[in-house]
C-alpha distance (Angstrom), angle and dihedral (degrees) to the residues before:
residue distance angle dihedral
X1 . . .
X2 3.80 . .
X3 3.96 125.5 .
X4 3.51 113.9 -106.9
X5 3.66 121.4 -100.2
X6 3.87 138.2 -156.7
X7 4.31 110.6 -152.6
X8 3.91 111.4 -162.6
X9 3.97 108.6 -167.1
X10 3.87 131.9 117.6
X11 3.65 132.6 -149.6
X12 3.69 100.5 -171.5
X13 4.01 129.3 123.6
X14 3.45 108.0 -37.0
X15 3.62 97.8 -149.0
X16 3.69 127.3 99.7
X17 3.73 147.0 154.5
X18 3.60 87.2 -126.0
X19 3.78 86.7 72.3
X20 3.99 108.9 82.3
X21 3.74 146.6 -178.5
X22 4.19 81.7 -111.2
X23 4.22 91.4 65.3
X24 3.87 82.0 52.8
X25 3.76 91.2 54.2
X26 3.44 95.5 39.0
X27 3.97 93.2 51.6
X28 3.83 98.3 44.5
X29 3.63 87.7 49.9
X30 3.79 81.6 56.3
X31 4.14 97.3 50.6
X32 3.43 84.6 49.8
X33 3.58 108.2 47.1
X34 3.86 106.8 -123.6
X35 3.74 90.3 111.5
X36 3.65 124.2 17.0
X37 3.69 120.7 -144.0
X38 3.81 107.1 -140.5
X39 3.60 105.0 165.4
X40 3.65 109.1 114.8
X41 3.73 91.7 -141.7
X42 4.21 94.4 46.5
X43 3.53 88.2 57.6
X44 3.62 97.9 52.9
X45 3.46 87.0 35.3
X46 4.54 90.8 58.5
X47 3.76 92.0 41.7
X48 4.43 89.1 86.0
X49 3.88 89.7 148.9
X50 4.40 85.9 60.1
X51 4.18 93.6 -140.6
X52 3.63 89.5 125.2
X53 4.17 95.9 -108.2
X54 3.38 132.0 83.4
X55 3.88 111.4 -121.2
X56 3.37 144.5 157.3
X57 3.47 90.3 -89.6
X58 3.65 90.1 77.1
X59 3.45 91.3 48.6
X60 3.90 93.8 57.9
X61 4.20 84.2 42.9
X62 3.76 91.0 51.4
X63 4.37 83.2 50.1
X64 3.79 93.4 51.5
X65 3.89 86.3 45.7
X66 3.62 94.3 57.2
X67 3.58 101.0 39.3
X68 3.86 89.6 46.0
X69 4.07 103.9 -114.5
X70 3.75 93.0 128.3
X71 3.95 144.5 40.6
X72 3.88 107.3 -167.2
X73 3.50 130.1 30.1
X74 4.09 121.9 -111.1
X75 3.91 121.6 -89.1
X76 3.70 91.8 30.8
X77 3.67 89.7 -69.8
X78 3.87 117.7 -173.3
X79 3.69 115.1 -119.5
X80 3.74 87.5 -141.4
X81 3.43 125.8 33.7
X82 4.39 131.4 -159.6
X83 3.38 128.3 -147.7
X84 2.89 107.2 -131.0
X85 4.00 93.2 38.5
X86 3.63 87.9 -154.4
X87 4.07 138.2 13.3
X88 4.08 122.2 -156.3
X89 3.61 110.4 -132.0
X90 4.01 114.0 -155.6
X91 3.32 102.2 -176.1
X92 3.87 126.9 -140.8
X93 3.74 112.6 -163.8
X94 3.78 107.1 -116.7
X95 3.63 99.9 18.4
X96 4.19 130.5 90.9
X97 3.69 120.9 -127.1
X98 3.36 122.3 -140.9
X99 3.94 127.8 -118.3
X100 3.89 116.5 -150.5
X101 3.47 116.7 175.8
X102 3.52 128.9 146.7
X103 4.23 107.3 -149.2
X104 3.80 129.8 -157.8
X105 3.86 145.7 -170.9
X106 3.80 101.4 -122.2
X107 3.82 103.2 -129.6
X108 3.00 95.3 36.5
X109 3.85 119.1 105.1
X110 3.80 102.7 147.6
């Protein structure tokens, strides 16, 4: 029988105000190495297309976010991601487990 497991992602709208001209900025100064992005949580955070690089491509995502052309991300892309994706529960009759996750709006790196 497999552990028990509790999956944090959402694939809801996309869009948000939280989103800005500024995470633009800040990620295109990124691509193109006046101002590195070393955050672990940024980076995952600019990478909206999911292919494991940041690109323009998510630039031009992030732009049709803002300006309201799209409603999901590409490659089934969460609009939230959790680190840790995923926690294993073992459970212990009687006792709570906790849940840790840290959550953030991809795109946004600001």
């Amino acid at each position: 029988m497999a552990e028990p497991e509790v999956i944090m992602e959402s694939f809801g709208p996309a869009y948000t105000n939280a989103i800005t001209a500024f995470d633009l900025v800040t990620i295109q100064k990124h691509i193109l190495g006046i101002t590195e992005m070393s955050d672990a949580y940024r980076l995952i955070a600019a990478d909206v297309t999911s292919d494991g690089k940041i690109t323009a491509f998510d630039l031009v995502t992030i732009r049709k976010l803002i300006l309201g052309l799209i409603e999901t991300l590409p490659n089934n892309a969460p609009s939230y991601k959790s680190i840790p994706e995923k926690l294993s529960l073992i459970p212990k009759p009687g006792n709570e487990v906790p849940l840790e996750f840290t959550v953030f709006k991809m795109g946004n790196v600001n």
